[in-house]
N, C-alpha and C positions, 0 to 999 in steps of 0.2 A: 714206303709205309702204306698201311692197305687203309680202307675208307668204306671199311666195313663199321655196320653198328649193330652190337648185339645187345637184347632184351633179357636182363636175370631178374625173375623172380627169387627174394628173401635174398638180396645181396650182401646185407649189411652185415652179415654175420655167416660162424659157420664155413660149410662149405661153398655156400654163394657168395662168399666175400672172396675166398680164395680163388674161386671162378672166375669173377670180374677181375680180379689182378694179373690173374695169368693171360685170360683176355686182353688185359691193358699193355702187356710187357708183349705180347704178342702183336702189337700196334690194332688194335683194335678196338674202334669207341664202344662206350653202356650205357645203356639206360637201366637201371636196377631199381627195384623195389626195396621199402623196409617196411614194417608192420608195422611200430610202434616208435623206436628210438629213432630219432633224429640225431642225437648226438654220434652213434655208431653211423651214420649213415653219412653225414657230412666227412667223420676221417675215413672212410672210403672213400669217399666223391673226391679230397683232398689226397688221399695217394694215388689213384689214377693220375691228378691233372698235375704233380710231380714227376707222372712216366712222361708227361706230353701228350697225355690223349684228353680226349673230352669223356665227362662223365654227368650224367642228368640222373637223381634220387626222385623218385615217386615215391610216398603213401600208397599203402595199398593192401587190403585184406582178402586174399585170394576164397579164402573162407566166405566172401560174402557176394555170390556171381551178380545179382544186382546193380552192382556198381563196377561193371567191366565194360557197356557199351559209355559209359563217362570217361570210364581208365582209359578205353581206347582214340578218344578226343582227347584225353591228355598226351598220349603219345604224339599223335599226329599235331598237337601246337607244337611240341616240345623238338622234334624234326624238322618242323618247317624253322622252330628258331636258333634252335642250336647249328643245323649240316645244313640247313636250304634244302633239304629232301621231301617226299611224301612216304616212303619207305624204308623197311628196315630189313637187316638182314638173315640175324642170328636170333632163335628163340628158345631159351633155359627156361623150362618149367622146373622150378629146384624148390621151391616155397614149400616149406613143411613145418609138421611139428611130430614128437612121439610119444605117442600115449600105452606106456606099459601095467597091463593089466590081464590077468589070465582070463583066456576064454569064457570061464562058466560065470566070471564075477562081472564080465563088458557090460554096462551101461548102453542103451540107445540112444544117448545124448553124447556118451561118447563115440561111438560109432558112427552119428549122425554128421559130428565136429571132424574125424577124420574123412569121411567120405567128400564132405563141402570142399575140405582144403584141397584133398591129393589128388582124388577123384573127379567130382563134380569141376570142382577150379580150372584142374588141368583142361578137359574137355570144353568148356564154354567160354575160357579165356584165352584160349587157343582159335576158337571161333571167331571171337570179337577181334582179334589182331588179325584175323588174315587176310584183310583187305589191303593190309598194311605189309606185309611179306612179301619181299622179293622175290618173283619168279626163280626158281633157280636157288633160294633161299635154304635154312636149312634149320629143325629143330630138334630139342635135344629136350627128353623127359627123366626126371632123375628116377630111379626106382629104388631098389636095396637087396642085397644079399639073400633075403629074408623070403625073397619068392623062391628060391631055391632050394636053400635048407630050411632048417626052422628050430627057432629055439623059443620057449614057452613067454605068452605074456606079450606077443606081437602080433596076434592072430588077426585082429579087425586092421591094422596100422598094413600087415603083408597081402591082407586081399586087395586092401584099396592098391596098392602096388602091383598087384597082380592084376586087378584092371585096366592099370596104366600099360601095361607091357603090352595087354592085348590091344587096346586104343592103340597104342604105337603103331599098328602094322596095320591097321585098318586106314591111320590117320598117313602112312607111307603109302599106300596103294594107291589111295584117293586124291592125296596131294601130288603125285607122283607125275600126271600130264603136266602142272605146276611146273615141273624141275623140282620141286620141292624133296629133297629125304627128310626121314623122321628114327630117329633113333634112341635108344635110352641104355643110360649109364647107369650101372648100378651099383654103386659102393656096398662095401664090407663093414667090419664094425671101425668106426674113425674115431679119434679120441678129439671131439669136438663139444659145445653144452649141448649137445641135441640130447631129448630125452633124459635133462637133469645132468647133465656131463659126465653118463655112469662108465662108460669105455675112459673118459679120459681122468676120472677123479680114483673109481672103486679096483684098486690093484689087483685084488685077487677076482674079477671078472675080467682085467683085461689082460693078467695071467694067463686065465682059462683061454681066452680067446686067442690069445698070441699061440698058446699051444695047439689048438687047431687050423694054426694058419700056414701054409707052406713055407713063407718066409718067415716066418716065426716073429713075430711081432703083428701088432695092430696098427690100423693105417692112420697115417696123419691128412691135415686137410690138404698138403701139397699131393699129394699121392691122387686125388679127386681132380683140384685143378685144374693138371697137367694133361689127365686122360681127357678133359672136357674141352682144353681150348685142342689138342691134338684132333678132336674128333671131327675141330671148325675148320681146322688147316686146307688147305688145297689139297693136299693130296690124298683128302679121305673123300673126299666127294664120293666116290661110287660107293661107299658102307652106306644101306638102307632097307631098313627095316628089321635092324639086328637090336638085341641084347648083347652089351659091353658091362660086363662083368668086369669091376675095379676091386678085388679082395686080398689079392700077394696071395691066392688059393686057401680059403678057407672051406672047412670043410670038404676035404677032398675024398 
């Protein structure tokens, strides 16, 4: 079994929840974040330590960078008391939210709220942990479909993504003497609540969607997962500084 530990931001749910498990089944400890619920976040913490692995739940508002030179003393007790370590290995920046609303009607408070979380968060909480990163380590930025194609009413939600993509390779060149790669996954439409639960509740959008998708359907959260702990495997080590594209081909 490996004695790897990996950090998911917004574990508790979603596709970070699915992330930490596949992680878990993959013999691999977490440290995961949740924003709010605790009760989601404990039966997480509680299906991990059913696989046999260890699992440590933060609090945590990636939305609010202020409080990430604190997050990052909370990792570093939480290491020393859980593994006896000073470092970690794996880091899923996955914390999100989606705020659907057409271009011309965006708000700058919303725009302001996506940029803190996806954006901003990613970049300075990424900073704050990498004292804490394993030479040799390895991180993983989620992004979305959505920088690619585009469907209306995601415009502010796919730039802040389209920042992270670029950050990626900046953040792969840089970290790169490290050992460090940097890579990001991008899912397709998943039928999860993200964004009101509209792919996994409103039939006739995930109708539409299934019909533009090569495998003809809309992805589930295992479909996300799967591609994320693959990406932590050993034998991906040399992918860096790519875009992984997780869609079954949408919009082709």
């Amino acid at each position: 079994m490996s004695n790897n530990i990996a950090i998911v931001t917004g574990g508790s749910r979603g596709l970070g929840r699915n992330a930490v498990l596949h992680l878990a089944r993959q013999g691999i400890d977490v440290i995961f974040t949740y924003h709010s619920n605790q009760t989601e976040a404990a039966e997480v913490k509680a299906q991990v330590e059913a696989m046999g692995r260890k699992a440590v739940a933060l609090q945590l508002d990636v939305g609010n960078s202020k409080r990430f030179p604190a997050f990052a003393q909370d990792i570093k007790f939480a290491l020393q008391q859980h593994w006896q370590r000073e470092d970690f290995d794996f880091l899923i920046n996955n914390a999100g939210i989606g705020i659907h609303t057409p271009y011309a009607e965006t708000m700058e408070a919303q725009f302001d709220t996506l940029m803190n979380i996806h954006l901003k968060g990613v970049f300075f909480l990424t900073i704050n942990l990498l004292e804490l990163i394993k030479d040799g380590g390895r991180i993983i930025n989620i992004s979305t479909g959505l920088t690619r194609f585009t469907y209306p009413g995601y415009a502010a939600y796919a730039a802040m993504k389209g920042g992270v993509e670029v950050l990626t390779r900046y953040m792969a060149k840089e970290l790169g003497p490290r050992g460090i790669s940097v890579n990001v996954v991008a899912p397709g439409a998943i039928e999860t609540d993200f964004s009101g639960g509209a792919v996994r509740d409103n039939q006739e959008l995930n109708g539409f969607l299934a019909a533009q998708t090569a495998l003809g359907r809309v992805g589930l959260p295992d479909d996300i997962g799967g591609v994320i702990a693959a990406m932590l495997a050993e034998n991906s080590r040399w992918i860096n500084g790519q875009r992984i594209e997780a869609s079954g081909g949408m919009f082709l």
